[in-house]
C-alpha positions as CSV (number, residue, x, y, z in Angstrom):
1,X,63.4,78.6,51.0
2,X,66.0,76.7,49.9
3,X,68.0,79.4,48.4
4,X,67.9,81.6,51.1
5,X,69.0,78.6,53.0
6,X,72.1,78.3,51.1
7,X,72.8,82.2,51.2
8,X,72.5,82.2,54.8
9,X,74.5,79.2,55.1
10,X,77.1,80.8,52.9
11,X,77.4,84.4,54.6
12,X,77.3,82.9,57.9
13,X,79.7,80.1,58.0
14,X,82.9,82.4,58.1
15,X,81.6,84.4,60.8
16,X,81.0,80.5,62.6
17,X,84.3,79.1,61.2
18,X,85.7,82.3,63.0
19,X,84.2,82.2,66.5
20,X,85.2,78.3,66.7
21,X,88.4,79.6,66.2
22,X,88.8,81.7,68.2
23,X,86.7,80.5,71.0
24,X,88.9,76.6,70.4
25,X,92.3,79.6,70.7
26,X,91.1,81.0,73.7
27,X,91.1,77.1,75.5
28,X,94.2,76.1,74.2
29,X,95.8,78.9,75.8
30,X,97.8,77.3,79.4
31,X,96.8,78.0,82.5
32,X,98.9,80.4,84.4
33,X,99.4,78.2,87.6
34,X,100.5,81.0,90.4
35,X,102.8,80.2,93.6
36,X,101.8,81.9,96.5
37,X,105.3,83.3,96.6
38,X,104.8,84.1,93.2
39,X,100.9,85.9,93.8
40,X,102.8,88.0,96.5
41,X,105.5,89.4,94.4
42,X,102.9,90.3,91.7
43,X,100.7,92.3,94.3
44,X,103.4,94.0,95.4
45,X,105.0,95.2,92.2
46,X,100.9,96.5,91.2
47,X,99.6,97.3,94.1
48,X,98.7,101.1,93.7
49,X,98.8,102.1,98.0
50,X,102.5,100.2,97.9
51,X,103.6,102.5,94.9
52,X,101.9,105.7,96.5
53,X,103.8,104.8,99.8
54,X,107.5,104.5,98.0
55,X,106.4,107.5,96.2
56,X,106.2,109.2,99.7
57,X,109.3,108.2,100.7
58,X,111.0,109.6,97.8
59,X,109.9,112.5,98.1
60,X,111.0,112.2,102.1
61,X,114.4,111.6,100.6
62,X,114.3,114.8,99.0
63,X,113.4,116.8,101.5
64,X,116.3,114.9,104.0
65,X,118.6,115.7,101.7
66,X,117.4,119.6,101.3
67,X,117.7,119.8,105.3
68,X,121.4,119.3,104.8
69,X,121.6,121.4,101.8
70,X,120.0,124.5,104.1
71,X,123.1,124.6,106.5
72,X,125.3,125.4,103.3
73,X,126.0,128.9,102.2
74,X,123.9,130.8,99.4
75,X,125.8,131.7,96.1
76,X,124.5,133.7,93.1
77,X,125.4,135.6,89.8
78,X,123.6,139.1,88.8
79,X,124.0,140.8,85.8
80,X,122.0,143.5,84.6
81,X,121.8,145.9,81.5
82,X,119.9,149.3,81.6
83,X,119.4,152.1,79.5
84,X,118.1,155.8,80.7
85,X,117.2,158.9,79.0
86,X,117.3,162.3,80.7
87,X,119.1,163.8,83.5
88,X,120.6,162.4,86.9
89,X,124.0,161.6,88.4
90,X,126.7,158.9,86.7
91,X,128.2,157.2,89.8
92,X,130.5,155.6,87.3
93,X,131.3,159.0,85.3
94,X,131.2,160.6,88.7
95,X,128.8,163.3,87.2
96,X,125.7,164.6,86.1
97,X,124.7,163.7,83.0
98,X,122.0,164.6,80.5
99,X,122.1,161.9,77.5
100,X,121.4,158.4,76.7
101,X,123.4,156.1,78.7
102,X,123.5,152.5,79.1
103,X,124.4,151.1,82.1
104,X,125.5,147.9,84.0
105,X,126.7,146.7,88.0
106,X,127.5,142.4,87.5
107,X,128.2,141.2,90.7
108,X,129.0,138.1,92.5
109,X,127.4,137.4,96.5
110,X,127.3,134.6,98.8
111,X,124.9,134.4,102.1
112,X,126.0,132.2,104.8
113,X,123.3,131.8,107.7
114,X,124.7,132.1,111.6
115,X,122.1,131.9,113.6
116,X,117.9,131.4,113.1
117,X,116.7,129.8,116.5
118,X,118.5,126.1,115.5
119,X,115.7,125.9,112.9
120,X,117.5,124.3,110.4
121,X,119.2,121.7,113.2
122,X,115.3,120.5,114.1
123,X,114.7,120.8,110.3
124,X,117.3,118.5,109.9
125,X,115.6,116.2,112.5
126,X,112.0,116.6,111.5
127,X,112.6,115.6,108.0
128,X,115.3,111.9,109.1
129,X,112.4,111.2,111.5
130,X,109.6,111.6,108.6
131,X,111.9,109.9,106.1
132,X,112.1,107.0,108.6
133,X,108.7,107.1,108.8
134,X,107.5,106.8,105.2
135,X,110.5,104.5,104.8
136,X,108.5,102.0,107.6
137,X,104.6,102.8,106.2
138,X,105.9,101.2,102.8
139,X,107.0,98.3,104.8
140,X,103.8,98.5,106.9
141,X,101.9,98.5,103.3
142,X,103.7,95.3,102.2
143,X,102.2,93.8,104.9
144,X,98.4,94.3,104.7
145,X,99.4,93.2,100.6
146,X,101.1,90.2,101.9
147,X,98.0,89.4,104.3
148,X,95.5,90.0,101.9
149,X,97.0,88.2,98.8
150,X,98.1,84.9,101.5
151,X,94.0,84.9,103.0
152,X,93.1,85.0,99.1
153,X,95.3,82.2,98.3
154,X,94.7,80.1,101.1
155,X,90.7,80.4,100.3
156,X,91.3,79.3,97.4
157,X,93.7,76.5,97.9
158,X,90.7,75.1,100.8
159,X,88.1,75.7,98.1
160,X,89.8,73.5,95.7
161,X,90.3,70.9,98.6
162,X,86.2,71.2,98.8
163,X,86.1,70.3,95.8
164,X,87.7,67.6,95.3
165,X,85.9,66.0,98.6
166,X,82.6,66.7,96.6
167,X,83.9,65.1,93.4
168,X,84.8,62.1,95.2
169,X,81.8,61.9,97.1
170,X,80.1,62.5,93.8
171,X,82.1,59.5,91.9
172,X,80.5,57.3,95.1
173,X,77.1,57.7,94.7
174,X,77.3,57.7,90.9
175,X,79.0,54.4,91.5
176,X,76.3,53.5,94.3
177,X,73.4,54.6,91.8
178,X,74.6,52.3,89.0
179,X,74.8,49.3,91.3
180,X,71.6,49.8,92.5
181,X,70.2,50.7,88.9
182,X,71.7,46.8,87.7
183,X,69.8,45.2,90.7
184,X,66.8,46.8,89.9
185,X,66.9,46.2,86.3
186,X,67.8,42.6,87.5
187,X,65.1,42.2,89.7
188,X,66.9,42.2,93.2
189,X,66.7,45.4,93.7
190,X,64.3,48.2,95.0
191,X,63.0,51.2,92.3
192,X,63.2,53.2,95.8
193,X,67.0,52.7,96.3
194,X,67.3,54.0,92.9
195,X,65.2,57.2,93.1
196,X,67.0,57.8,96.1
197,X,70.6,57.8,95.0
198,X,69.5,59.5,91.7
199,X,68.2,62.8,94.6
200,X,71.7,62.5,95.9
201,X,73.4,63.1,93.1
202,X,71.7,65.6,91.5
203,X,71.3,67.5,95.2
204,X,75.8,67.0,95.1
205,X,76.0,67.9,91.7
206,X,74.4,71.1,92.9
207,X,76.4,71.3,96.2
208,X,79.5,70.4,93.5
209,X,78.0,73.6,91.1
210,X,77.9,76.0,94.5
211,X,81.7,75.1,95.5
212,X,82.9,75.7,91.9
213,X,81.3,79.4,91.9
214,X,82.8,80.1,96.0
215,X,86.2,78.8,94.2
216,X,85.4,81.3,91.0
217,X,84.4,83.9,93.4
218,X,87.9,83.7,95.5
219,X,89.9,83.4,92.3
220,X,88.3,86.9,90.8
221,X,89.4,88.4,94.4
222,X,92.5,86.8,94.4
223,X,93.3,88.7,90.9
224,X,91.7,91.5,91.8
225,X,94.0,92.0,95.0
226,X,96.9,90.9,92.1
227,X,95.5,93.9,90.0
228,X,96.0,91.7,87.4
229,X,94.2,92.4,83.9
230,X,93.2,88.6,82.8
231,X,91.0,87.1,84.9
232,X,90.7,84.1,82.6
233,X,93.8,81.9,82.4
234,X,95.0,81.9,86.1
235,X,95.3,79.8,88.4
236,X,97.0,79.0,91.8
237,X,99.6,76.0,92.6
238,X,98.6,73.4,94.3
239,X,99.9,74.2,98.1
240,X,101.3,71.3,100.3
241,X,100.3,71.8,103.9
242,X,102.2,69.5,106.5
243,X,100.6,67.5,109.4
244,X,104.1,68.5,111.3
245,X,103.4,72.3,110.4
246,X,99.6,71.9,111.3
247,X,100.3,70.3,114.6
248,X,103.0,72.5,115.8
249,X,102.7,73.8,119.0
250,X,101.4,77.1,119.2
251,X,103.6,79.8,121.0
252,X,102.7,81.6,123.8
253,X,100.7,84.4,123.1
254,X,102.5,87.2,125.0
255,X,106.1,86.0,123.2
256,X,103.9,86.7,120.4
257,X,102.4,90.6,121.2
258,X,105.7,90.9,122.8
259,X,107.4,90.1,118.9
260,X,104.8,92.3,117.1
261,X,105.2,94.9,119.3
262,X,109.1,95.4,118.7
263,X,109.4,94.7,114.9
264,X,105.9,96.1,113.5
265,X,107.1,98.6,110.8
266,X,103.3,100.4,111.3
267,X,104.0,101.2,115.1
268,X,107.8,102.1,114.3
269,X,106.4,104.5,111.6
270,X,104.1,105.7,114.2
271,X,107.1,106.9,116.8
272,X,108.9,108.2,114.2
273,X,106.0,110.3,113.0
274,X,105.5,111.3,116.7
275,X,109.1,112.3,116.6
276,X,108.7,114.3,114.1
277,X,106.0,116.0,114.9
278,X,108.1,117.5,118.0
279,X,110.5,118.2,115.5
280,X,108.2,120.7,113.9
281,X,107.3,122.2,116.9
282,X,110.5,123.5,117.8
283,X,110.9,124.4,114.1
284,X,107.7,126.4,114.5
285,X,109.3,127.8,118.0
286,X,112.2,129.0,116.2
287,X,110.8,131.9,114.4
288,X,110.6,133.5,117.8
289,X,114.0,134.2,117.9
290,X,116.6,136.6,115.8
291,X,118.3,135.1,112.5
292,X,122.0,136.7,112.1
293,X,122.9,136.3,108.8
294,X,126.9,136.9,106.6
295,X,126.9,138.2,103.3
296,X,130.0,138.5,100.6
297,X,129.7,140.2,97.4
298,X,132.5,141.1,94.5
299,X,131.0,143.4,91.7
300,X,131.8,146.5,89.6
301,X,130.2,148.2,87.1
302,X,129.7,149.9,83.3
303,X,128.4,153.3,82.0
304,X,128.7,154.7,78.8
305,X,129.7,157.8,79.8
306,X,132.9,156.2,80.6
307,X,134.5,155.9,84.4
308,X,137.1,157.9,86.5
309,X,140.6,156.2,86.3
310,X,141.1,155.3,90.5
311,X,144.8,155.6,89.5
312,X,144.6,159.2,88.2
313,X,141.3,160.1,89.9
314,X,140.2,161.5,86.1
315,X,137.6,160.7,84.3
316,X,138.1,158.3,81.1
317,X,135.2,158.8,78.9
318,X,136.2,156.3,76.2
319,X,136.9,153.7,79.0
320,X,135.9,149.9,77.8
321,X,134.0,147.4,79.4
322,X,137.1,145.6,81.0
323,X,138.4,149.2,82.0
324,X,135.4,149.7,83.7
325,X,135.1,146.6,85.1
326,X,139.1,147.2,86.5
327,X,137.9,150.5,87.7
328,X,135.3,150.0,89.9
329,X,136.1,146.7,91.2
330,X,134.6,146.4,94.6
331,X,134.2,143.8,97.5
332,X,132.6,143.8,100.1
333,X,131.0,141.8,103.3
334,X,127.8,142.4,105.1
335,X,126.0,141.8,108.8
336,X,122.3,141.2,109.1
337,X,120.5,141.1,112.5
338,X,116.9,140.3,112.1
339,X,114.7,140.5,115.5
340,X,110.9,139.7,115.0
341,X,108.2,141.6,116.7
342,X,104.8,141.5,114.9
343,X,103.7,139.3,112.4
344,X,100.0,139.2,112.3
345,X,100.2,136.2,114.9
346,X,101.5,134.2,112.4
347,X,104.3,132.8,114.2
348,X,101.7,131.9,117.4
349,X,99.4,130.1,115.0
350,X,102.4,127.8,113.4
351,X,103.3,126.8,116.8
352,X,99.2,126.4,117.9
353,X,99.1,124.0,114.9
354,X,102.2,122.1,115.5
355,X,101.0,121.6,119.2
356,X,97.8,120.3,117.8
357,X,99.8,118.3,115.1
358,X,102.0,116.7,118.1
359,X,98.8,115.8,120.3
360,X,97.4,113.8,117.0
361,X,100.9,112.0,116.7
362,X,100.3,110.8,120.2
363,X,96.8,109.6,119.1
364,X,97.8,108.2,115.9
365,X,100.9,106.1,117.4
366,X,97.9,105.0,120.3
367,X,95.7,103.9,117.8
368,X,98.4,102.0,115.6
369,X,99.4,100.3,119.2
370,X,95.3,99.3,119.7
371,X,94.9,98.4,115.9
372,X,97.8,96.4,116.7
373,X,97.5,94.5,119.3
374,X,94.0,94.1,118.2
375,X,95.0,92.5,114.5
376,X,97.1,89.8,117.0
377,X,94.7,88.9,119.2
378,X,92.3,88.4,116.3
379,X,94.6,86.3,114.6
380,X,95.8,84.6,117.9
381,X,92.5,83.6,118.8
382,X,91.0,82.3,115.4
383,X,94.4,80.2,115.3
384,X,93.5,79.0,118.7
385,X,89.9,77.9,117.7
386,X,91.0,76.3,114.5
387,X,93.5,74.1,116.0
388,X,90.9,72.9,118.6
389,X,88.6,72.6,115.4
390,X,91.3,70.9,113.9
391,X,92.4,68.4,116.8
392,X,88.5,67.3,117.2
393,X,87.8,66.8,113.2
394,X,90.8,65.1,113.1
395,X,90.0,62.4,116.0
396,X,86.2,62.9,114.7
397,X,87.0,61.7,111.4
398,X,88.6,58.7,112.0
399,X,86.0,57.3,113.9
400,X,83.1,58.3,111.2
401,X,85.6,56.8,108.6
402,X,85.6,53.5,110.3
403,X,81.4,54.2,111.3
404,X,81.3,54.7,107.0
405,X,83.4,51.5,106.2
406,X,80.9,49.0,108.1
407,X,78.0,50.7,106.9
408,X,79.2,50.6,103.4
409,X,79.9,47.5,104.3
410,X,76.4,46.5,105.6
411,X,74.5,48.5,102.9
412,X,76.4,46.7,100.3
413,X,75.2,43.5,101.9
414,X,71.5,44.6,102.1
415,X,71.4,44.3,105.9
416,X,71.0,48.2,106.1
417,X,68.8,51.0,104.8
418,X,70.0,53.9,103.0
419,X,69.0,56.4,104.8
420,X,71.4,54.9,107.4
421,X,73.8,54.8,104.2
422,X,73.6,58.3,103.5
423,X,73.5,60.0,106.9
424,X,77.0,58.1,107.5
425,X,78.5,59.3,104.7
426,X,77.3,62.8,105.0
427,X,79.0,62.6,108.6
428,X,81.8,61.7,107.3
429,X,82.1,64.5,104.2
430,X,81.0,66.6,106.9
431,X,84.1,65.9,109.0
432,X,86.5,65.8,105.5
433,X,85.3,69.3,104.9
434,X,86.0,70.6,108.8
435,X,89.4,69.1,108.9
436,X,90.2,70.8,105.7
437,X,88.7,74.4,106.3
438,X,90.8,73.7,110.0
439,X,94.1,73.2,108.1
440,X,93.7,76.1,105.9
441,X,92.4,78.4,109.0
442,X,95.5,77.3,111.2
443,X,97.5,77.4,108.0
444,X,96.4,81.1,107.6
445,X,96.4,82.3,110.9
446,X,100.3,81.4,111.3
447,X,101.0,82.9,108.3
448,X,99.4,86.1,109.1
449,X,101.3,86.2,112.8
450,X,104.4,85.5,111.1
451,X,103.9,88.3,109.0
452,X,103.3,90.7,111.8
453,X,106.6,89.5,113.8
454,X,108.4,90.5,110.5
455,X,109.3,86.5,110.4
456,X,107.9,86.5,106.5
């Protein structure tokens, strides 16, 4: 027994030198302490909906770039090589011929559009009013970020306010207990005073266990909104809330709606959608009409049966390529009229569909105007309630703090029970905790009306 003792000491003590280590590593590594500036910045930078909406509007910058590029002229190169066996007519020789004969026509030809129904003018104006539009969702997207990431952060900052509350409240009892543990040893004291405050802090080291894992459980979401991949070593700043910011007075709700309603970059990329959905329309409405369209070509051409000299009007059969090319040099310039008449109803269902696409606009910038001014009076309202919270906890805990100092006062003295004891101090926590979720909640609520006034 002793030997295998030793050999298990000996081929496990590495692998234990090793996890002390590394577990003794991991807690010496700093805390990351986050700002809530700071926590913004890194949400916005990961945050996959924010990077899909710039993506978007890149690629609306492309295509607001291509309208323009459509109301400039076409221009292209051809060259071609072929090579026939048999018998059939030489334009170049002039001839018919019956032998293998290579052949090429290079050219050189521009298009240059007149007239298709002004569908490249609404083009042009569909695609500004869409890049607008994505330009104003990104923004739009930064703001839910910025609201989720500042609710996060503000949880957080009022759980570890909790905390501390309990840990204090915690630190009195224990103080409390050990008093009444030195009477009772002594012999002035009561064994039921002792159980008592020994409940009380066990039942607030629990209550001090339950806050720690609501401040763990706000921290992981806080990351998680951060997309960040250690979840470990971070942390948040400790955030200094004014009484003069707290106690502000609150501004009229309609100079608020009124605020939103102008700079919300959701309800601007609304119109601009709607906008461009008219746009489309009349794009759509434009293959009704006729498209009138220049063209410009220079070419010539080879044959290897040689050319007819345009000089002499003979035929050179040991012409060269540049001969050739001199020879039957040509230019020319070209009119096209296109008029539609049937296309399967194709034309009728693009502009069924844009109609459609036009009425959803209309829905889409309603509903971004109810979510809107739904979002504000949420926010309006809760700030509303938390400052009356706020104002009464306030007032409410002054008095229980006095009420708590002449109990304490009286308990201490033996002229009151504990029960009386407790139930003031529990009053008084009470009140601690309600003034701080208040300050957070009013702290919060500003915060997110700011945001949606475009004043953050």
């Amino acid at each position: 027994m002793k030997i295998t003792a030793i050999l298990r000491a000996g081929l496990f003590a590495p692998l234990f030198l090793s996890f002390m280590l590394g577990f003794s590593s991991a807690n010496a590594q700093e805390i990351r302490k986050l700002t809530l500036e700071e926590c913004i910045d890194i949400a916005l930078n990961n945050n996959i909906s924010v990077q899909r909406a710039r993506n978007d509007a890149l690629m609306a910058s492309s295509n607001k770039k291509q309208a323009l590029l459509n109301f400039l002229p076409s221009l292209q190169a051809r060259a071609n090589y072929n090579n026939r066996t048999g018998t059939f007519w030489d334009e170049n020789a002039a001839r018919q011929v019956s032998d293998v004969t290579s052949t090429s026509s290079p050219n050189i030809n521009a298009g240059l559009l007149i007239f298709n129904g002004l569908r490249n003018h609404h083009n042009k104006k569909q695609r500004n009013n869409e890049y607008n539009a994505s330009n104003y969702a990104v923004e739009g997207t930064k703001q839910t970020v910025k609201t989720n990431v500042i609710a996060f952060y503000l949880n957080l900052a009022a759980d570890k306010e909790n905390i501390k509350i309990s840990e204090g409240r915690l630190a009195l009892l224990t103080r409390q207990l050990e008093r009444e543990e030195k009477r009772e040893q002594a012999g002035v004291g009561q064994i039921e005073e002792v159980y008592n405050l020994r409940s009380q802090v066990a039942n607030e080291k629990l209550n001090l266990v339950t806050l720690k894992n609501t401040y763990e459980r706000d921290r992981l979401l806080l990351i998680q909104a951060l997309q960040l991949e250690n979840v470990q070593n971070i942390d948040i700043s400790d955030l200094e809330i004014s009484d003069q910011e707290i106690e502000q007075q609150i501004e009229s709700y309609q100079n608020v709606i009124d605020n939103v309603m102008v700079t919300s970059p959701d309800l601007k990329s609304a119109n601009y959608s709607l906008e461009a959905s008219k746009n489309a329309l009349n794009v759509a409405r434009a293959d009704r009409y006729p498209t009138i369209t220049v063209f410009g070509e220079i070419g010539s051409s080879y044959s290897s049966n040689g050319a007819r000299n345009p000089a002499t009007g003979e035929l050179d059969p040991d012409a060269s390529l540049m001969d050739q090319l001199e020879f039957n040099e040509y230019e020319g310039a070209f009119f096209s009229l296109n008029i539609p008449l049937f296309n399967r109803g194709l034309t009728n269902n693009n502009i069924q569909i844009a109609k459609i696409n036009m009425v959803n606009a209309k829905l889409d910038l309603k509903q971004a105007e109810l979510d809107l001014t739904n979002a504000v009076q949420q926010a309006y309202l809760d700030l509303i309630n938390a400052k009356g919270t706020y104002d009464a906890a306030k007032e409410n805990l002054i008095a229980l703090e006095q009420s708590f100092k002449f109990m304490a006062s009286r308990y201490n003295a033996g002229n009151s029970d504990f029960y009386a004891y407790l139930e003031s101090l529990n009053n008084k926590n009470r009140a601690e905790m309600e003034l701080n979720n208040a300050r957070y909640s009013i702290a919060l609520r500003k915060k997110i009306l700011n945001i949606l006034q475009g004043l953050e």
